[in-house]
DRENNULO-326423 format. One record per atom (N, C-alpha, C): residue in one letter; atom name; y, x, z. Coordinates in pm, whole numbers, plus 32768, in hexadecimal, padded with zeros to 4 digits. Each point is the difference from the previous one (the first is absolute). Layout:
<badrens>
<badren res="A" atom="CA" y="Y" x="X" z="Z"/>
...
</badrens>
This chain:
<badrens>
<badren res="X" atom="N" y="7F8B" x="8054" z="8000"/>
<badren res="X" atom="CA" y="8075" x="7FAC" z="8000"/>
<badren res="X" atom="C" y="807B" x="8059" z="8000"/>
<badren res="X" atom="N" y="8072" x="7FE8" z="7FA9"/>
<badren res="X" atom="CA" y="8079" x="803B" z="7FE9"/>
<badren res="X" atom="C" y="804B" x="7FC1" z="801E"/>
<badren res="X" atom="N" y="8074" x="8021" z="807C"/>
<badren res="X" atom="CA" y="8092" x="7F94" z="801C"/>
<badren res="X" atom="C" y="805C" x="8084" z="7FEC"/>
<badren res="X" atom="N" y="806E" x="7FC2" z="7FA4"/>
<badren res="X" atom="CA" y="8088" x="8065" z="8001"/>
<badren res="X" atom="C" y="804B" x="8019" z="8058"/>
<badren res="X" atom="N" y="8028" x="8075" z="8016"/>
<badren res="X" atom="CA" y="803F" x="8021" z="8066"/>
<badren res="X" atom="C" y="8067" x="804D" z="7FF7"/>
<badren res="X" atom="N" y="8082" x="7FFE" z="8002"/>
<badren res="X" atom="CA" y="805F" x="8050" z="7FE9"/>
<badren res="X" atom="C" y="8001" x="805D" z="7F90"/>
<badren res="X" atom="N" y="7FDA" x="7FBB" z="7FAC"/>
<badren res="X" atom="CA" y="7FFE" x="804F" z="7F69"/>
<badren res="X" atom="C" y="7F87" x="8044" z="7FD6"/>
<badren res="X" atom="N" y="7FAC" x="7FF1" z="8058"/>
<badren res="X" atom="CA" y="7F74" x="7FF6" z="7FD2"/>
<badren res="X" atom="C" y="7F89" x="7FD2" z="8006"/>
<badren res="X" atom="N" y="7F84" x="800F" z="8020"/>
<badren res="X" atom="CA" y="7F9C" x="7F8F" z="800B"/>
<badren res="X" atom="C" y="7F93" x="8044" z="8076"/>
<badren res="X" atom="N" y="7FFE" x="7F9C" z="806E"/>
<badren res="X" atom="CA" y="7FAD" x="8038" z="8064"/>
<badren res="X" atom="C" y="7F72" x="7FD1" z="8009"/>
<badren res="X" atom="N" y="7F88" x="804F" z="8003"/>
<badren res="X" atom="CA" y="7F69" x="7FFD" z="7FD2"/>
<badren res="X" atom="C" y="7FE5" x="7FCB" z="80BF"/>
<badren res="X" atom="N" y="7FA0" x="7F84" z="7FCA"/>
<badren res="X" atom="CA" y="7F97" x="7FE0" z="809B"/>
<badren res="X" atom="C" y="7F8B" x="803A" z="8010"/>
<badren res="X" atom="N" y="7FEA" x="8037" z="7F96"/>
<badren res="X" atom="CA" y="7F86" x="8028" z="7FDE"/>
<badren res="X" atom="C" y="7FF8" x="80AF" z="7FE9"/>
<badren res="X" atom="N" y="7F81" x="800F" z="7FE0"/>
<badren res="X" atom="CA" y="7FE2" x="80AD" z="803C"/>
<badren res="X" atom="C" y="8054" x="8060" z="7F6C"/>
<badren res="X" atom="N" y="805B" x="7F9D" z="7FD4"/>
<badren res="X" atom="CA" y="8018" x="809C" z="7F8E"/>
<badren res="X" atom="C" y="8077" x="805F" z="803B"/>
<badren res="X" atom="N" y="7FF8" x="8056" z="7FCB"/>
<badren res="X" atom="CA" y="8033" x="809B" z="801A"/>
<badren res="X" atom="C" y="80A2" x="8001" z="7FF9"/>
<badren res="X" atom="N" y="806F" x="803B" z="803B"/>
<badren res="X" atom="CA" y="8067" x="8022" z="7FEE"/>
<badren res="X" atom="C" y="802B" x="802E" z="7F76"/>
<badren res="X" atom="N" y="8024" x="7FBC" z="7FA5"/>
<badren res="X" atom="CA" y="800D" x="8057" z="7FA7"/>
<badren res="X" atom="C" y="806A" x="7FA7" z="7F67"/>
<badren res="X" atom="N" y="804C" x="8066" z="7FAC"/>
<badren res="X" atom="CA" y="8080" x="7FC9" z="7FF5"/>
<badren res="X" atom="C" y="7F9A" x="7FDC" z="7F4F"/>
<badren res="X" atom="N" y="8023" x="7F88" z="7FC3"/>
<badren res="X" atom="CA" y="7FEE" x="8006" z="7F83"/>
<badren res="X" atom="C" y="8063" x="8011" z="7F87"/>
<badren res="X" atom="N" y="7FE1" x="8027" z="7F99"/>
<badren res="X" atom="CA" y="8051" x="8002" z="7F92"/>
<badren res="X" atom="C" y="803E" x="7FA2" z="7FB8"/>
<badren res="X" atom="N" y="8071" x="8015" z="7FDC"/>
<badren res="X" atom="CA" y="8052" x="7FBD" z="7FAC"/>
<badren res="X" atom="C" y="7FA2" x="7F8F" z="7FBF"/>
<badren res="X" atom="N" y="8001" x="7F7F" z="8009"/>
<badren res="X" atom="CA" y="7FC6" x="7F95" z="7F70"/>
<badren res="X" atom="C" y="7F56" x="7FEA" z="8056"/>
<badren res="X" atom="N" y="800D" x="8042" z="806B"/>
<badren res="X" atom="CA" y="7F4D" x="7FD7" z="8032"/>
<badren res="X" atom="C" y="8019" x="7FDB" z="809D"/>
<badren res="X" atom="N" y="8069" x="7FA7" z="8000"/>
<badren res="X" atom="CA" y="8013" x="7FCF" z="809B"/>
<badren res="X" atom="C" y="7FEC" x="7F5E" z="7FCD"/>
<badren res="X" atom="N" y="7FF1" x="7FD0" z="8089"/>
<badren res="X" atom="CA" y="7FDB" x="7F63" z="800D"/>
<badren res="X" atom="C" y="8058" x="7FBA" z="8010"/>
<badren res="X" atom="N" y="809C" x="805F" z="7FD5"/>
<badren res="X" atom="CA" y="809D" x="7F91" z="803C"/>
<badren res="X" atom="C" y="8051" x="803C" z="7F72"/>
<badren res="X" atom="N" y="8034" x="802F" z="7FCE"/>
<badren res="X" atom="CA" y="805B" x="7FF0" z="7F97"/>
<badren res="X" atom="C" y="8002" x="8075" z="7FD3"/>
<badren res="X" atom="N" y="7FAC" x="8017" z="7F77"/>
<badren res="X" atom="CA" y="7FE7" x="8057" z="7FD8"/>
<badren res="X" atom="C" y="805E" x="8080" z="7FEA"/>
<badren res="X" atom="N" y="8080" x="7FFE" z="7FF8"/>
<badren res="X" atom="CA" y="8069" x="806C" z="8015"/>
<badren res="X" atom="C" y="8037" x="802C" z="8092"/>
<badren res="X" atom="N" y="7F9C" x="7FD7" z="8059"/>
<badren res="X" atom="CA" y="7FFB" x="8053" z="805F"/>
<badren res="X" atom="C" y="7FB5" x="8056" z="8058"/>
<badren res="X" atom="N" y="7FEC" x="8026" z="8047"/>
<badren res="X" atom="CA" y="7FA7" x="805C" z="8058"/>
<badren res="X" atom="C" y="7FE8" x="7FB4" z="8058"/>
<badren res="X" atom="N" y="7F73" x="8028" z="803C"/>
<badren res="X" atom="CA" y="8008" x="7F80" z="8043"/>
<badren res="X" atom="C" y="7F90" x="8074" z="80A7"/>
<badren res="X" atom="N" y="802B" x="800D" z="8072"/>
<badren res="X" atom="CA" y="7FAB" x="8047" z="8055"/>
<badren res="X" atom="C" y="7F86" x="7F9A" z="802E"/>
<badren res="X" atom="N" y="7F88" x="803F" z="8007"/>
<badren res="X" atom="CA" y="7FA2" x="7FC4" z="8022"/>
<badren res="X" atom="C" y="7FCA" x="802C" z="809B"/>
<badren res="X" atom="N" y="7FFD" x="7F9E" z="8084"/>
<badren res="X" atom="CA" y="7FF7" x="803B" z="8075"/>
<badren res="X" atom="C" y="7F7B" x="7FBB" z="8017"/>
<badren res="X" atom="N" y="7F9B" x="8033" z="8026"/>
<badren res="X" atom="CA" y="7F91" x="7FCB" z="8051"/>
<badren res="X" atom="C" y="802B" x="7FAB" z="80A3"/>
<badren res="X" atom="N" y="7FCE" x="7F97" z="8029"/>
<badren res="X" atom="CA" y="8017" x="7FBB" z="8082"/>
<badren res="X" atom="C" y="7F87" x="7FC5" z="8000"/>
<badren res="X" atom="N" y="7FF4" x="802F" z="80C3"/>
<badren res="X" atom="CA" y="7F75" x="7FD2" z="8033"/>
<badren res="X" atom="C" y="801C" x="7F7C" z="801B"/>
<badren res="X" atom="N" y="7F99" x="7F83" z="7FB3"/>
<badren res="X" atom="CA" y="801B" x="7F83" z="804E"/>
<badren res="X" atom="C" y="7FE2" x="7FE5" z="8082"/>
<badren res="X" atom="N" y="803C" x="7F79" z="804B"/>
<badren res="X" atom="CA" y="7FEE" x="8010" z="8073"/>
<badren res="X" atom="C" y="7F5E" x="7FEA" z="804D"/>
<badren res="X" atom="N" y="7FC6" x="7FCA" z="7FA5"/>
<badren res="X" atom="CA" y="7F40" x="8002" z="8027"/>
<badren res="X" atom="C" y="7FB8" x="8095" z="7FF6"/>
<badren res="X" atom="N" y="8077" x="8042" z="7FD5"/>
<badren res="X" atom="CA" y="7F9A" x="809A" z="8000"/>
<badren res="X" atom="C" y="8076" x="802A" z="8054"/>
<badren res="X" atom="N" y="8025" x="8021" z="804E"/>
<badren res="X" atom="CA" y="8084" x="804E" z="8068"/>
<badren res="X" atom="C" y="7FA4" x="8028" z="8045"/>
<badren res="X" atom="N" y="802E" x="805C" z="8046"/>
<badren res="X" atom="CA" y="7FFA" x="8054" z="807E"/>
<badren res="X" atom="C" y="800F" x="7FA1" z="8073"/>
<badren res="X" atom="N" y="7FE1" x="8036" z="807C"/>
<badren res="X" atom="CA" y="8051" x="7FD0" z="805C"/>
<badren res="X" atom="C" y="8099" x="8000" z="802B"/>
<badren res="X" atom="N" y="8017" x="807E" z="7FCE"/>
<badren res="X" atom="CA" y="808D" x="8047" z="7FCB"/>
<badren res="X" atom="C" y="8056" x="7FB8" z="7FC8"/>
<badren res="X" atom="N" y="7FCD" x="7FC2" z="7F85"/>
<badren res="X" atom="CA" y="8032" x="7FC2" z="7F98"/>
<badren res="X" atom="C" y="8005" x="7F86" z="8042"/>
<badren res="X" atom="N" y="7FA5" x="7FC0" z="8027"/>
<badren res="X" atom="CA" y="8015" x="7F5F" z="7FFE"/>
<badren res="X" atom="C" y="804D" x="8011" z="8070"/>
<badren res="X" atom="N" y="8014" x="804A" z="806C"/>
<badren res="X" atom="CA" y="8054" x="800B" z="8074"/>
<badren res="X" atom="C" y="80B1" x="7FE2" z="7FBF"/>
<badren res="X" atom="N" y="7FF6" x="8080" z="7F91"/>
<badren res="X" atom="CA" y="8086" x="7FFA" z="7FB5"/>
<badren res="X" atom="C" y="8026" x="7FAD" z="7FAB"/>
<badren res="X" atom="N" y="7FC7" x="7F9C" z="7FCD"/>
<badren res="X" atom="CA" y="7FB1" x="7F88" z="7F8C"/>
<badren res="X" atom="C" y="803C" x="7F94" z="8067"/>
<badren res="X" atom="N" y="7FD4" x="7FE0" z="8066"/>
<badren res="X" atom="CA" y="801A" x="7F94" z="8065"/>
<badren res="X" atom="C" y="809A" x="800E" z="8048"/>
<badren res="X" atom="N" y="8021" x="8089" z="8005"/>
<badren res="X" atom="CA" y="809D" x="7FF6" z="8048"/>
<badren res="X" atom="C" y="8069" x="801A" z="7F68"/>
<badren res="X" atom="N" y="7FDA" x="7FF9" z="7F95"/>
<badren res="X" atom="CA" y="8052" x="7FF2" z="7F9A"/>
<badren res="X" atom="C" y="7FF8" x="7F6E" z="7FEF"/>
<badren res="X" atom="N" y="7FA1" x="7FB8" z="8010"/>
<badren res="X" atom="CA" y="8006" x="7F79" z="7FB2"/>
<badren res="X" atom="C" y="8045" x="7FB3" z="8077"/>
<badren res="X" atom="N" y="8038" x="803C" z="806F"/>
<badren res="X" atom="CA" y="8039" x="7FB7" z="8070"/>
<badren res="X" atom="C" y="7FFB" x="7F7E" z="7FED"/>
<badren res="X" atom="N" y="8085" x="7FA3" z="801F"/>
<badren res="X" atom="CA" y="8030" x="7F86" z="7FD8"/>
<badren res="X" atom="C" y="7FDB" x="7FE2" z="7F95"/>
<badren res="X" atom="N" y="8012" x="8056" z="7F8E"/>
<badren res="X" atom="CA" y="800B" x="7FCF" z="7F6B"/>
<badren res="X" atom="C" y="7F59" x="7FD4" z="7FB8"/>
<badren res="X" atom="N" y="7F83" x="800A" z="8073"/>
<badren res="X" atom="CA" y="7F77" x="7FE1" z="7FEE"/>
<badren res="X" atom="C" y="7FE9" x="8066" z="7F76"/>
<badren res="X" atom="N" y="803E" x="803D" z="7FB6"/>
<badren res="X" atom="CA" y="7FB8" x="8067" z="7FAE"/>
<badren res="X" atom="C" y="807F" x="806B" z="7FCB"/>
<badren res="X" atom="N" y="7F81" x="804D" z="7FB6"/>
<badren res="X" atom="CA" y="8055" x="80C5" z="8012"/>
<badren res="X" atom="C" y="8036" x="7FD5" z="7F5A"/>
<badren res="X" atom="N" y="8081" x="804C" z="800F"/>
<badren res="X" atom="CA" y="803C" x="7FFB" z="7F80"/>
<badren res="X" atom="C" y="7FF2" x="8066" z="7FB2"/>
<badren res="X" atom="N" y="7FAC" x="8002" z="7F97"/>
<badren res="X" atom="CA" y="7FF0" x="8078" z="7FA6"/>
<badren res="X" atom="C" y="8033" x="8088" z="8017"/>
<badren res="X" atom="N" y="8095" x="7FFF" z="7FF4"/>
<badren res="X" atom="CA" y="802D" x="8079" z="800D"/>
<badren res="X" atom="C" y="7FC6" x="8025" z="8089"/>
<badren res="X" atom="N" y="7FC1" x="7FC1" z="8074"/>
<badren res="X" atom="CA" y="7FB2" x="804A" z="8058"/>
<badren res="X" atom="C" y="7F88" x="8056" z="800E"/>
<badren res="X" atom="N" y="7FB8" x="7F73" z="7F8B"/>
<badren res="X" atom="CA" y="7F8D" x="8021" z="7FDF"/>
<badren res="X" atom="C" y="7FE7" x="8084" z="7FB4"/>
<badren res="X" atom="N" y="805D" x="8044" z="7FC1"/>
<badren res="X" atom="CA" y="7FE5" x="8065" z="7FA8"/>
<badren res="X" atom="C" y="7FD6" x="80A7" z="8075"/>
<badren res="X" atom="N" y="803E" x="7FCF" z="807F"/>
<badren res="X" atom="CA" y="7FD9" x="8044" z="8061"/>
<badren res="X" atom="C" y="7F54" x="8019" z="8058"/>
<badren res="X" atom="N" y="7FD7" x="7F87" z="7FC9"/>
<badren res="X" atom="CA" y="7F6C" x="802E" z="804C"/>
<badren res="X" atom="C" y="7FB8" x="8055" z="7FF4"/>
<badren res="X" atom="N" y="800B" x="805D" z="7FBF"/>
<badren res="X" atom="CA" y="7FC8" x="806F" z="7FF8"/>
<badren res="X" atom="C" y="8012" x="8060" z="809F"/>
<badren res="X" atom="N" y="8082" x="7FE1" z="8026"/>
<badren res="X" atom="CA" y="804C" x="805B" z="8067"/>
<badren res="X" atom="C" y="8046" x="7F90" z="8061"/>
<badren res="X" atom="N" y="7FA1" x="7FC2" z="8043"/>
<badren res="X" atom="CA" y="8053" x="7F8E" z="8052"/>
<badren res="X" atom="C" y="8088" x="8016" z="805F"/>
<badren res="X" atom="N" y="8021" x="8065" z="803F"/>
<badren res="X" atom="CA" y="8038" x="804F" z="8033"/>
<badren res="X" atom="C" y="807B" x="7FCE" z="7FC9"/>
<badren res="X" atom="N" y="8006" x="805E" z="7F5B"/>
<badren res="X" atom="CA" y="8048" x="7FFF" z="7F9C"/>
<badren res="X" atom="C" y="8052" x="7F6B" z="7FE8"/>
<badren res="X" atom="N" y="7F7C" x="7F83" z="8005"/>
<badren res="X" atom="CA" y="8047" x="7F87" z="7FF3"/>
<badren res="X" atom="C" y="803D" x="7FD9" z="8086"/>
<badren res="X" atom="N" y="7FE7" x="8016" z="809C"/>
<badren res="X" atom="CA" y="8051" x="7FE3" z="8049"/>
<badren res="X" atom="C" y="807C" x="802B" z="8008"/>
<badren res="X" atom="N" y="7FF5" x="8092" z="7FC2"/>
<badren res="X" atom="CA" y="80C5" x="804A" z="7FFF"/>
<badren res="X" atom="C" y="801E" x="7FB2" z="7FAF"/>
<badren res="X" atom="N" y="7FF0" x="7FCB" z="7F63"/>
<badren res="X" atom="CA" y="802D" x="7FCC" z="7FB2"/>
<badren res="X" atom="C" y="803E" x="7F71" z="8034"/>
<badren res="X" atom="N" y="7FAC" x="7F9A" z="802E"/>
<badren res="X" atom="CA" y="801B" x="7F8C" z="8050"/>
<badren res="X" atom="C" y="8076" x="801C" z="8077"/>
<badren res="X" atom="N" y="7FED" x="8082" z="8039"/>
<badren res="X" atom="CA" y="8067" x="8027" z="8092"/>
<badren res="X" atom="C" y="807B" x="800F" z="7FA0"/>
<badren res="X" atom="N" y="801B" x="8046" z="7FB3"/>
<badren res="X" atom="CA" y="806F" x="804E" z="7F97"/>
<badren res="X" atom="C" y="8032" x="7F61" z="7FE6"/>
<badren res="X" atom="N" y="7FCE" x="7F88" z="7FA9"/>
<badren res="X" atom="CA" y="8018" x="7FAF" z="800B"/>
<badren res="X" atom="C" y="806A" x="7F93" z="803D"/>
<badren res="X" atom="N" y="7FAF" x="8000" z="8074"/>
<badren res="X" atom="CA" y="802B" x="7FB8" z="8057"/>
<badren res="X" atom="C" y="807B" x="8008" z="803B"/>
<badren res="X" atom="N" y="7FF9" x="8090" z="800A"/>
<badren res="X" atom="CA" y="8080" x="8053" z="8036"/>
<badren res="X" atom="C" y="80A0" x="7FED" z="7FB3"/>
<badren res="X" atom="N" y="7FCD" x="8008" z="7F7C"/>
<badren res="X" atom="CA" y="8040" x="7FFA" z="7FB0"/>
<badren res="X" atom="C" y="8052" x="7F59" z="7FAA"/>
<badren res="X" atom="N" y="7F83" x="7FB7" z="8026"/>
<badren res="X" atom="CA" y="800F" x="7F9A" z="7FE0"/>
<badren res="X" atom="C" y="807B" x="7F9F" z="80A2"/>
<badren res="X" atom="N" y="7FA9" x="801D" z="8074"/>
<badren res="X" atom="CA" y="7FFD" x="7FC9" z="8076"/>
<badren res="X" atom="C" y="808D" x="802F" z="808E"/>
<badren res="X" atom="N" y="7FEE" x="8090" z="7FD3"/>
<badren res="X" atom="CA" y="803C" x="804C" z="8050"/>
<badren res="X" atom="C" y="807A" x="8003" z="800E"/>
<badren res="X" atom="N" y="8057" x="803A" z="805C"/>
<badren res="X" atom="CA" y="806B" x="8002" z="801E"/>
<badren res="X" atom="C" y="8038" x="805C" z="7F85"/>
<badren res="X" atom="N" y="8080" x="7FA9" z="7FC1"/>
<badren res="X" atom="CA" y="8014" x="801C" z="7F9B"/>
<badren res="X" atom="C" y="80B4" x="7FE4" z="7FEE"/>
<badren res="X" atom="N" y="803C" x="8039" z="7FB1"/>
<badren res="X" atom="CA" y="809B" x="7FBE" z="8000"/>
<badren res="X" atom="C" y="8000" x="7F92" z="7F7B"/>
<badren res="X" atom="N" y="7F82" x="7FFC" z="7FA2"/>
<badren res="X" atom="CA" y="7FCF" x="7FA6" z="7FC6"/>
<badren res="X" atom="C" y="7FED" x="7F87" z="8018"/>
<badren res="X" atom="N" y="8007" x="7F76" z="7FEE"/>
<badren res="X" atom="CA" y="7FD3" x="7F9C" z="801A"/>
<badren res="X" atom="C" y="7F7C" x="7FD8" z="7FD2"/>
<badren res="X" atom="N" y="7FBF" x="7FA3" z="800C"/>
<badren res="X" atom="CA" y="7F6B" x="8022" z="7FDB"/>
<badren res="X" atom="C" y="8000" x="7FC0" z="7F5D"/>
<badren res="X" atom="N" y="806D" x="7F97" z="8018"/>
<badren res="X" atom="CA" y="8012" x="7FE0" z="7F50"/>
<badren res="X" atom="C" y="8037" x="8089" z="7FB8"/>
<badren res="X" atom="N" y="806A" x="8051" z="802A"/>
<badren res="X" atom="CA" y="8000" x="8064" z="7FA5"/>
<badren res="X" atom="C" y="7F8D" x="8055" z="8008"/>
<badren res="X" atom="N" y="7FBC" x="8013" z="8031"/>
<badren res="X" atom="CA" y="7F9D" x="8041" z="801A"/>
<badren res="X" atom="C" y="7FAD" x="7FD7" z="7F6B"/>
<badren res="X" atom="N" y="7FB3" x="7F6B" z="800B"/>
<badren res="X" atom="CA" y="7FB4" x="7FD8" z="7FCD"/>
<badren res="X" atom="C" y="8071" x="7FFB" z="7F36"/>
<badren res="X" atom="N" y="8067" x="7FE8" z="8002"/>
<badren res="X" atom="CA" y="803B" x="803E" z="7F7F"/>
<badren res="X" atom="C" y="8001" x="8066" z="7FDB"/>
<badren res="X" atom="N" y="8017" x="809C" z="8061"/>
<badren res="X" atom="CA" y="800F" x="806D" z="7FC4"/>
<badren res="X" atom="C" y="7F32" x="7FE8" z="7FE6"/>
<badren res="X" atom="N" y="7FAF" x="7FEE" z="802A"/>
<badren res="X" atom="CA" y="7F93" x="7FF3" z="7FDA"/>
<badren res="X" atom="C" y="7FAE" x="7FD0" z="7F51"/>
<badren res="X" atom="N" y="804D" x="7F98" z="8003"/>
<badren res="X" atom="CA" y="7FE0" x="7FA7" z="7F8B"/>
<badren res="X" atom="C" y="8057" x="803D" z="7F8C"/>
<badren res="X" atom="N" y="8090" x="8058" z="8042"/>
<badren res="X" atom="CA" y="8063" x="8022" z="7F76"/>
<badren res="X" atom="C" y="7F8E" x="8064" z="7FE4"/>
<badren res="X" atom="N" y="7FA1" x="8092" z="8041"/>
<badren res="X" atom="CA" y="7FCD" x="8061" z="7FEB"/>
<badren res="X" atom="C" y="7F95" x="7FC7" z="7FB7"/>
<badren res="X" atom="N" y="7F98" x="7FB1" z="802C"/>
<badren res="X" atom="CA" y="7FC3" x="7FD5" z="7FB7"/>
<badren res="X" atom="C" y="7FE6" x="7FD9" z="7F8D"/>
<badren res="X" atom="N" y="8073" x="7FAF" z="7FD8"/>
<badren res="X" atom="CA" y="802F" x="7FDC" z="7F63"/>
<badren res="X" atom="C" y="803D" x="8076" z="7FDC"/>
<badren res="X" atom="N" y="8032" x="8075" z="8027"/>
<badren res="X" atom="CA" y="800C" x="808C" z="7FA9"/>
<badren res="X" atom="C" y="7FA9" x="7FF2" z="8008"/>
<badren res="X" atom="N" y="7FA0" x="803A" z="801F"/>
<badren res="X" atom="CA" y="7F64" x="8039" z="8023"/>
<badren res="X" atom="C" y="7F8A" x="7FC7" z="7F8F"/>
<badren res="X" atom="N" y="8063" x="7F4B" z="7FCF"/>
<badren res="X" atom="CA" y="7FB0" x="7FAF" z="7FA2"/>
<badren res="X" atom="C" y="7F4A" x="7FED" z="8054"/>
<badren res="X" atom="N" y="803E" x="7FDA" z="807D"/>
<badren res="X" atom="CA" y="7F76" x="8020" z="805D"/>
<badren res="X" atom="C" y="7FF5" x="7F35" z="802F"/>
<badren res="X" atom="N" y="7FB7" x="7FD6" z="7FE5"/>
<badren res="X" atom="CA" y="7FFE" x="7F5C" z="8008"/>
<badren res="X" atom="C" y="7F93" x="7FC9" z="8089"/>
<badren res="X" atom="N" y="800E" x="808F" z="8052"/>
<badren res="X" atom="CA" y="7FB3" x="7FE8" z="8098"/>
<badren res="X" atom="C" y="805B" x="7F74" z="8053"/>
</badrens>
């Protein structure tokens, strides 16, 4: 199974890290597209589903761009902490500008997360 993720396509399944060529991706052939392996959550660790279960907090499930972390659960809790912080934290931002400078980067980014 393939879900896009910030400009590229994240694997549930056992294939390999690895970037394909121009015209042989599964999203628009004039681009590059990175290919990340992610452990689903019926094959996790204890590790993982530990980190699997405090990402899907409130929101009852992990949002891709997390998922691209299971390899290194660790990795996805800084990512989620970095987050939060950023999103949540004491800020001279308001959380609406917050969530605009977000969405303006994104649409540079041409990223439709």
């Amino acid at each position: 199974m393939w879900d896009q993720v910030a400009g590229g396509m994240v694997s549930s399944g056992n294939d390999d890290l690895r970037r394909e060529p121009r015209g042989k991706t599964h999203q628009r052939p004039e681009e590059t597209v990175a290919w990340i392996k992610v452990v689903p959550e019926n094959e996790a660790s204890a590790e993982l589903k530990a980190a699997y279960d405090h990402a899907a907090g409130a929101r009852g499930s992990v949002a891709n761009i997390l998922r691209i972390h299971s390899v290194n659960p660790k990795a996805m809790l800084a990512h989620l902490q970095l987050y939060r912080e950023l999103m949540f934290g004491e800020s001279e931002l308001t959380r609406a500008e917050s969530e605009m400078l977000a969405v303006a980067v994104s649409s540079a980014n041409e990223c439709h997360y």
